[in-house]
N, C-alpha and C positions, 0 to 999 in steps of 0.2 A: 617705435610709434610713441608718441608724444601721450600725456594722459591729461585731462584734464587738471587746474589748478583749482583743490579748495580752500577758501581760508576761512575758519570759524571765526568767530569775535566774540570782543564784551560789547553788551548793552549799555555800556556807563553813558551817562548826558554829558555834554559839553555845552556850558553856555557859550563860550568866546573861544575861538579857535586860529591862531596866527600861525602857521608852520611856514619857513623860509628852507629853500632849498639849494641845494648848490647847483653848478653848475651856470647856465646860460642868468645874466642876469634878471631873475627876476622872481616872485614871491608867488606862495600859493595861498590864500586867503580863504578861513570860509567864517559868517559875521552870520552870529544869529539876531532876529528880530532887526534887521537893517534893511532901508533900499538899496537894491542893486541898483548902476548905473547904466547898464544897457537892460532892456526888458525885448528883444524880439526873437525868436525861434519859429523855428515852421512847424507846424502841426503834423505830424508825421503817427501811423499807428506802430509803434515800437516794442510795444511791452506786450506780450501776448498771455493767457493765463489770469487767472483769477485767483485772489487772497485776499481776506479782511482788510491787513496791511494795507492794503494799497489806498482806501478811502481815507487813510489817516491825513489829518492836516499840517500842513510843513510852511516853515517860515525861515526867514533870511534868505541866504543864497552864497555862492562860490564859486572862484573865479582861479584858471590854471589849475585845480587840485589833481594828484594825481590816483589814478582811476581807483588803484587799491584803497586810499585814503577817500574819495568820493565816496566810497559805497555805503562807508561809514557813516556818511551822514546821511546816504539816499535810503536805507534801507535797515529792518530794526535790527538791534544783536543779537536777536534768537533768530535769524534767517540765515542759512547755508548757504556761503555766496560759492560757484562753479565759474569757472573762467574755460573757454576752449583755448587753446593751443596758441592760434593766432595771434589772440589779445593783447594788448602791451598794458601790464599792470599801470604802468608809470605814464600811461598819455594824459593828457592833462584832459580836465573836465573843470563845463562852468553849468551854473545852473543858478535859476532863480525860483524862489518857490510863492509861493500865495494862494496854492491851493491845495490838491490832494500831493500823496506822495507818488501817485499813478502819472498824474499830468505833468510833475516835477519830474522823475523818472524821464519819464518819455522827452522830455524836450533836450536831457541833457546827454540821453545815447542818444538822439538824432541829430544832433550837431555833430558829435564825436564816429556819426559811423555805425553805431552798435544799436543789437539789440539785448532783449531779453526775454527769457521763460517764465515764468513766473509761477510756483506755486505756494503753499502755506508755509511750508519748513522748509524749500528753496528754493534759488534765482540763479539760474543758469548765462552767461553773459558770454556773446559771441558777436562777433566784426557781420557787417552788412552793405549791401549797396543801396542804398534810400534814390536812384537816380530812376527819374522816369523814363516809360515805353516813349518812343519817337517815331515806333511804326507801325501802333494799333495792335498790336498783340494783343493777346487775352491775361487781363494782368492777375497775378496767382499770389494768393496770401498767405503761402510757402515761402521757408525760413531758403528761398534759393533767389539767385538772378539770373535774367535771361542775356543773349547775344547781345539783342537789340537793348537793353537795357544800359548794359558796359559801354557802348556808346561806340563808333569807327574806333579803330586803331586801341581800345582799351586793354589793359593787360588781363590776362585771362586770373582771374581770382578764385578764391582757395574753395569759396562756398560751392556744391554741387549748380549747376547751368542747367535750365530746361526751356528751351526757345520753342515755339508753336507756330507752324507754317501747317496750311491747308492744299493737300492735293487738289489738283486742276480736274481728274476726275475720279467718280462719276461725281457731275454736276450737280445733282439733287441731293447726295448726303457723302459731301467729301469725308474723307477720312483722316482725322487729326493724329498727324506725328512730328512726336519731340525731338529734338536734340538733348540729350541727357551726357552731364558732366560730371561724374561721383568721385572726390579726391580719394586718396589713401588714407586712411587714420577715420574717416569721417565716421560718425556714429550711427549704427544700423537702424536706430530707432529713426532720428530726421530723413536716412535714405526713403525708409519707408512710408512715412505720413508726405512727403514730399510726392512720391508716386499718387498716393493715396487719394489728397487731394486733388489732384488731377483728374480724379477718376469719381470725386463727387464722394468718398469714402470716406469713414474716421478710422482711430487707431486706437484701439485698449491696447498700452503695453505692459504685461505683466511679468515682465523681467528685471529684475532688480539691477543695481549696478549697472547701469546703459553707458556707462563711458568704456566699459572692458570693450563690450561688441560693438569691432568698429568694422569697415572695410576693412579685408587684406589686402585687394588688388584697387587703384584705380580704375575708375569704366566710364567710358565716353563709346557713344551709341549712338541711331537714330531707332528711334523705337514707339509705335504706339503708345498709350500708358498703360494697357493690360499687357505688355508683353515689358514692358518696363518692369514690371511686376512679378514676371517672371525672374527677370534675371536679380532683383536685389532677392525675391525667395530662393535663388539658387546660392547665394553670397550668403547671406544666412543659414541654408540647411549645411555650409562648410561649417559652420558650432558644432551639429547635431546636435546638442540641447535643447533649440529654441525649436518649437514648432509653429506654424503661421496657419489658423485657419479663418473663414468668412462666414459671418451669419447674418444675412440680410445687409444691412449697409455699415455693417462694422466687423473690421478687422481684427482678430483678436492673435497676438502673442508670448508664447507661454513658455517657460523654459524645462525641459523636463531631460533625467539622466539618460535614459532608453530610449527617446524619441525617433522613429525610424524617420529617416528625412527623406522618403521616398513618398510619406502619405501626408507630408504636411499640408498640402493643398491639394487636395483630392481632386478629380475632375470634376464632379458634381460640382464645387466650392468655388470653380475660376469663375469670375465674370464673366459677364458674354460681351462682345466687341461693341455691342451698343451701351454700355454701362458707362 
């Protein structure tokens, strides 16, 4: 099982930055206090999380950089940058900036694919499908893509899948079930907030280190989202450290030595099928 990539950094400023690379011909450039030559990206919400940082104001811009060297300049040197597995340090990144480092961010993982996490002392950086519904689905601001999203003939990608079809009956209050796609490696925490909201839920995770706890097995299901819920709590209580319980619309996750993983969600705690 793969483990996440982090790289710490230094804080030093660069005014003027030229770095040439080998390979295919061509240069990665990044120019502070300069106009960029192309100004268009699509507005995409990419960056999820809230930090100070992010209202900082950013100038110049960069074109080809590669991802590890972007981050460098998208984001300060006291921030813990997290990479998952998938991410290719070395894809090239452009960006142009003239406003916050949030809007700069965002346009330059939504060209590139990516998103990120965002909190005070780290930034988690993971691959994405920015491609829209084409069949009305219920579109979910879950770090997941659906079927219908990948598009006919798409290849099946690495991020967990949750497509939403409505049963035919009963007519008056059909009953909503997913398609659920959880890779192997993937981190227990995203399985979870990905059910979670589905289910109208949030997530306290108070488990430290979330890159140890990933899946063991892959799961691909059809499943309500409370019984989805079921089963990423049964993948979890294979820890036995981490115990999962519910206190009104918040989920809370706790790691503890002794935790009997038979009382982590107690019956009183499960949702009811209308939640």
């Amino acid at each position: 099982m793969k483990a996440k990539t982090s790289i710490k950094r230094s804080s030093a400023a660069v005014a003027l930055v030229v770095a040439v690379f080998c390979g295919p011909a061509h240069a990665a450039l990044v120019y502070e206090n300069a106009k960029p030559p192309v100004s268009a990206y699509p507005v995409k919400d990419t960056v999820a999380g809230d930090a100070t940082w992010l209202s900082d104001a950013m100038s110049g811009f960069g074109h080809a950089v590669p991802l590890r060297l972007a981050v460098q300049r998208l984001i300060p040197g006291h921030v813990q940058i997290e990479y998952m597995p998938d991410v290719d340090l070395d894809q090239p990144i452009s960006w142009e900036s003239g406003g916050d480092r949030r809007k700069t961010l965002q346009a330059a993982l939504v060209a590139a694919k990516l998103r990120a996490e965002v909190s005070e002392s780290g930034v988690t950086i993971a691959r994405f499908d920015f491609s829209e519904s084409v069949t009305g689905s219920p579109k979910s601001d879950a770090p997941a893509t659906t079927d219908s999203q990948a598009g006919e003939g798409a290849a099946v990608t690495s991020q967990p899948v949750a497509t939403t079809t409505v049963a035919a009956e009963p007519a008056a209050q059909p009953a909503e079930t997913t398609h659920w796609r959880f890779p192997a490696g993937y981190p227990l925490q995203t399985c979870l907030s990905i059910v979670l909201k589905k289910m109208g839920l949030s997530l306290d995770w108070q488990v430290e280190d979330s890159a140890s706890w990933t899946l063991k097995t892959a799961r691909k299901f059809d499943a309500t989202p409370r019984d989805a819920l079921k089963v990423i709590r049964d993948e979890i209580q294979k820890y036995a450290q981490i115990s999962v319980q519910i206190d009104g619309d918040v989920v809370t996750a706790m790691r503890h030595i002794d935790v009997d993983p038979n009382v982590s969600l107690g019956p009183q705690a499960r949702p009811s099928e209308g939640d």
